[in-house]
C-alpha positions as CSV (number, residue, x, y, z in Angstrom):
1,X,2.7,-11.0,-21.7
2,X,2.7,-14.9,-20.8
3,X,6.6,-14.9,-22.2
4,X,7.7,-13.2,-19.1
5,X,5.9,-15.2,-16.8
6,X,7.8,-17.3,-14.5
7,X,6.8,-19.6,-11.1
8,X,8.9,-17.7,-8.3
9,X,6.0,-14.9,-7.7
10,X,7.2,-13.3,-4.7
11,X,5.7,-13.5,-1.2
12,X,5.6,-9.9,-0.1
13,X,4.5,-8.5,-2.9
14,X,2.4,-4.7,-2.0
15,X,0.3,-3.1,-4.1
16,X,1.5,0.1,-4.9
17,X,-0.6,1.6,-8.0
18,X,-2.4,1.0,-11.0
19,X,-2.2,1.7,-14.8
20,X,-4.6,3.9,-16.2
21,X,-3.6,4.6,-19.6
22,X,-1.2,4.0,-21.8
23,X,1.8,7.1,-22.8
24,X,2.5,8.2,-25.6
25,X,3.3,6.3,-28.9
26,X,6.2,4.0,-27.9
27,X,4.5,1.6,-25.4
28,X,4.8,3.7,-22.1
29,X,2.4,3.2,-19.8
30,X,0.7,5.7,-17.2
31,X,0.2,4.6,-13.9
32,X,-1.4,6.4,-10.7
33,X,-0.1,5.4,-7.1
34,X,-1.4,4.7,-4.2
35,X,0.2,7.2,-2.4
36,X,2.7,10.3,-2.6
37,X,5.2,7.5,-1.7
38,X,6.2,6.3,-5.4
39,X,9.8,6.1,-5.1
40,X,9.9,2.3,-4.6
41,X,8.2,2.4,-8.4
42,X,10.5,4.5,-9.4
43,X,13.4,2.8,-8.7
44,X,12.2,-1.4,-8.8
45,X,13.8,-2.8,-12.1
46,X,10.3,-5.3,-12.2
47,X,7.1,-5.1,-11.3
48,X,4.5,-7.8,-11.1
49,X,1.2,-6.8,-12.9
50,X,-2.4,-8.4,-12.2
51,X,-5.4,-7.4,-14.3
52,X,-8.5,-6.4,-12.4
53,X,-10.8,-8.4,-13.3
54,X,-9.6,-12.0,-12.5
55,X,-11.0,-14.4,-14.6
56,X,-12.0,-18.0,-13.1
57,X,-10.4,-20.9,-14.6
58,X,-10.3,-24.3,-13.9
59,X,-11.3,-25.6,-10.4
60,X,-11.7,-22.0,-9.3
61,X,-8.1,-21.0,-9.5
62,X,-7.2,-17.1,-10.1
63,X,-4.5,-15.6,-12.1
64,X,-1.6,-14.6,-10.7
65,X,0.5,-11.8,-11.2
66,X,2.9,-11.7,-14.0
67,X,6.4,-10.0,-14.1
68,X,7.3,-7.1,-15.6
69,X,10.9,-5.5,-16.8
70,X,11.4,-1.5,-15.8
71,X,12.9,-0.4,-18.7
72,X,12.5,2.8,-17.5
73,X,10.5,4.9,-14.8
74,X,10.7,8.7,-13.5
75,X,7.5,10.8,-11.8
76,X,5.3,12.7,-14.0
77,X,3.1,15.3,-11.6
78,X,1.4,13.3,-9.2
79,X,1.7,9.7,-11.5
80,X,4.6,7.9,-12.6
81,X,5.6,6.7,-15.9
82,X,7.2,3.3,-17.4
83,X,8.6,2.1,-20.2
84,X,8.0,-1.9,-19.7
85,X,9.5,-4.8,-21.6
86,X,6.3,-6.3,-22.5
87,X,5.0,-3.3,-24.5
88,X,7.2,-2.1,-26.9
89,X,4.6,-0.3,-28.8
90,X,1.0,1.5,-27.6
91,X,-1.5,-1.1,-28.3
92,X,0.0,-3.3,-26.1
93,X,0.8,-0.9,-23.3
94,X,-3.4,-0.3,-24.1
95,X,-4.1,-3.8,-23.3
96,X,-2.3,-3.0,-19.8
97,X,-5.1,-0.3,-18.9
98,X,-6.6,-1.2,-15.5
99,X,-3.9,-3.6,-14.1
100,X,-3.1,-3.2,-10.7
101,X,0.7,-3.0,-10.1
102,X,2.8,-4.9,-7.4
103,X,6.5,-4.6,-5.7
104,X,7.8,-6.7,-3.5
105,X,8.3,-5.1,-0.1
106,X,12.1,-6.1,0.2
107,X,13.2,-4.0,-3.1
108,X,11.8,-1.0,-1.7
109,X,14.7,1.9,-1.1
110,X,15.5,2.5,2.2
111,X,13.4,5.3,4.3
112,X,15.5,8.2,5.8
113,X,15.4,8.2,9.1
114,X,12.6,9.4,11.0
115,X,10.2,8.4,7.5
116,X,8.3,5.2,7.0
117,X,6.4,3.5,4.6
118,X,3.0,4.0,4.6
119,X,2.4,0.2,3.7
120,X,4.8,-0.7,7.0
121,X,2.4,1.9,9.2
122,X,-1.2,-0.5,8.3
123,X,-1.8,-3.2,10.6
124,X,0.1,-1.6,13.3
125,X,-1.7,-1.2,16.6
126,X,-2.2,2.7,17.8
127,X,-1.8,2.9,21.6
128,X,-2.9,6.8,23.3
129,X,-2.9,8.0,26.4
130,X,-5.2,8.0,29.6
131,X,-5.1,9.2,32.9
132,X,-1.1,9.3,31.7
133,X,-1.2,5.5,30.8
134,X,-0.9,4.2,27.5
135,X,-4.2,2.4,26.0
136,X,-5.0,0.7,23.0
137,X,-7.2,2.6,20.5
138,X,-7.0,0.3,18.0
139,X,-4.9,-0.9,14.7
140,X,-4.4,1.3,11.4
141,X,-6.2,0.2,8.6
142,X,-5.3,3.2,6.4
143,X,-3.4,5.7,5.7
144,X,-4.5,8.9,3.8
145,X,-2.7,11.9,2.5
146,X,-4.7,15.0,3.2
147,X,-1.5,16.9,1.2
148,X,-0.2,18.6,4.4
149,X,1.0,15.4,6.2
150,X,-0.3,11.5,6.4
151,X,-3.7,10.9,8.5
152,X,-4.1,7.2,10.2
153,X,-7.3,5.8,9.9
154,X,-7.0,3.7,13.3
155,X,-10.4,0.9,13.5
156,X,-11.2,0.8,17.3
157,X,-11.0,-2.0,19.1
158,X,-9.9,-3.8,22.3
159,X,-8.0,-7.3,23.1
160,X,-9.7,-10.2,23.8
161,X,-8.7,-12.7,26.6
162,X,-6.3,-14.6,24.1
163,X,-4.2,-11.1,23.2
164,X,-6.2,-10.5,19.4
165,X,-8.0,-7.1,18.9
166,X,-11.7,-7.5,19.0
167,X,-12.6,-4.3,16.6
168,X,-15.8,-2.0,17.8
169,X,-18.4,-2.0,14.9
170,X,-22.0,0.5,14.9
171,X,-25.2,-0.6,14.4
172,X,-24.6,-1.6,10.9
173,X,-21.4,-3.5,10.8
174,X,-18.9,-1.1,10.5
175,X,-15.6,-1.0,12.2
176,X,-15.7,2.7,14.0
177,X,-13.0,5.0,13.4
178,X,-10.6,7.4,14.4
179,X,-8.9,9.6,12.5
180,X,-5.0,10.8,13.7
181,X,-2.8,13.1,12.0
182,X,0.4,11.2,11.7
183,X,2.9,13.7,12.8
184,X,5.5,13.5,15.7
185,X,3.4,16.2,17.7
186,X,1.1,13.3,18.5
187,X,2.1,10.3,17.4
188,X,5.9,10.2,19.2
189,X,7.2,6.4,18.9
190,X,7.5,4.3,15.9
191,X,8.4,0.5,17.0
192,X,7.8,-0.9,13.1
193,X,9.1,-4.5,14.1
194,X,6.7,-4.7,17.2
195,X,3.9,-3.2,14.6
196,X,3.4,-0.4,17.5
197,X,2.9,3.1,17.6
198,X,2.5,5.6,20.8
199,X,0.4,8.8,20.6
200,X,-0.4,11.2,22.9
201,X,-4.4,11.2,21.2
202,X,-6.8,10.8,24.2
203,X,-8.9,7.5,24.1
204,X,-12.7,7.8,23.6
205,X,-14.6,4.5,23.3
C-alpha cells in the first residue's frame, strides 16, 4: 500500500464511507457509505484510505491517509463496490477491512439544482421563524436519512457578543437538539456559501 503513497494529501478531504469486507475473489473491495449520497464514490478515479485504528509513531505523529486508484466502482444495493489498484487479489483487499474512505470535496459531481450535499448542509446555521421574524435555532451537526427524505439534526444554540454560537447543553453535557425534516415545505432557502438555511420551524428554547 506504501507504493502509492505520495506527500500532496489533499486539504478537503470528506469522509464518505468505509470498507467492510472484501468482494469476491479478484481484490474488490465492499464498502458501506455514509449516506444514500454515493455518487461522488462512484465516480472519483482515487480515493484516500485511512485505517481505523491509527497507530502512534514517533513523537506522537498519526498516519495519514494514503491514495488509492478507482479502477472501477458501480452501486451494489445500498453499498458500493471497487476494484482498487492496491489490491489486485482478495487477501489484500482483506487487509483493507475497516478503513475509512476519503474524497476530496472538489472532485465531487455537481448537484442538480435544487439538491445538495449532505456534507455541504453540516455546519450550516438553521434560522426559523418567530413572531414572523427569522431566529437562530442553531447549526446542523447531522444529517440523517430516515428513507423518505433527509432529517437535520440542528444543536441549539445562540450567539455570543463576538457573533460565535454558544450551543445549549442539559444537565449532563449534551448539546440539545432539534430534529427538522429537510424538505422545502419547511426548510425554503438554501444560501450554501453564507452556510445558512431559512425554515419556517417555530423556535422553542
Amino acid at each position: 500500500m506504501s507504493n502509492s503513497q505520495d506527500a500532496g494529501v489533499p486539504d478537503d478531504l470528506v469522509e464518505l464511507g468505509w470498507i467492510v469486507s472484501a468482494y469476491g475473489v479478484k481484490g474488490w473491495v465492499k464498502i458501506q457509505p455514509h449516506s444514500a449520497q454515493s455518487e461522488a464514490l462512484v465516480s472519483a478515479g482515487k480515493w484516500w484510505l485511512k485505517a481505523s485504528a491509527t497507530p502512534l509513531g514517533k513523537a506522537g505523529a498519526l498516519l495519514r491517509p494514503f491514495p488509492a486508484k478507482v479502477i472501477a466502482a458501480r452501486h451494489h444495493g445500498a453499498s458500493v463496490v471497487a476494484q482498487l489498484d492496491i489490491s489486485p487479489g482478495r487477501d489484500q483487499a482483506e487487509k483493507l477491512k475497516g478503513h475509512s474512505v476519503w474524497v476530496p470535496r472538489a472532485s465531487f459531481p455537481a448537484a442538480d439544482e435544487d439538491e445538495y450535499y449532505w456534507v455541504d448542509l453540516i455546519g450550516c446555521r438553521l434560522y426559523g421563524e418567530q413572531d414572523g421574524l427569522p431566529v437562530l435555532i442553531g447549526q446542523v451537526a447531522e444529517v440523517i436519512d430516515n428513507g423518505a427524505h433527509a432529517v437535520l439534526r440542528v444543536a441549539q444554540g445562540r450567539l455570543n457578543e463576538q457573533g460565535e454560537l454558544d450551543l445549549l447543553r442539559d444537565a449532563k453535557g449534551r448539546t440539545i437538539d432539534v430534529l427538522v425534516p429537510f424538505v422545502n415545505a419547511h426548510v425554503h432557502t438554501v444560501d450554501i456559501a453564507n452556510k445558512r438555511l431559512d425554515s419556517n420551524w417555530p423556535v422553542e428554547f
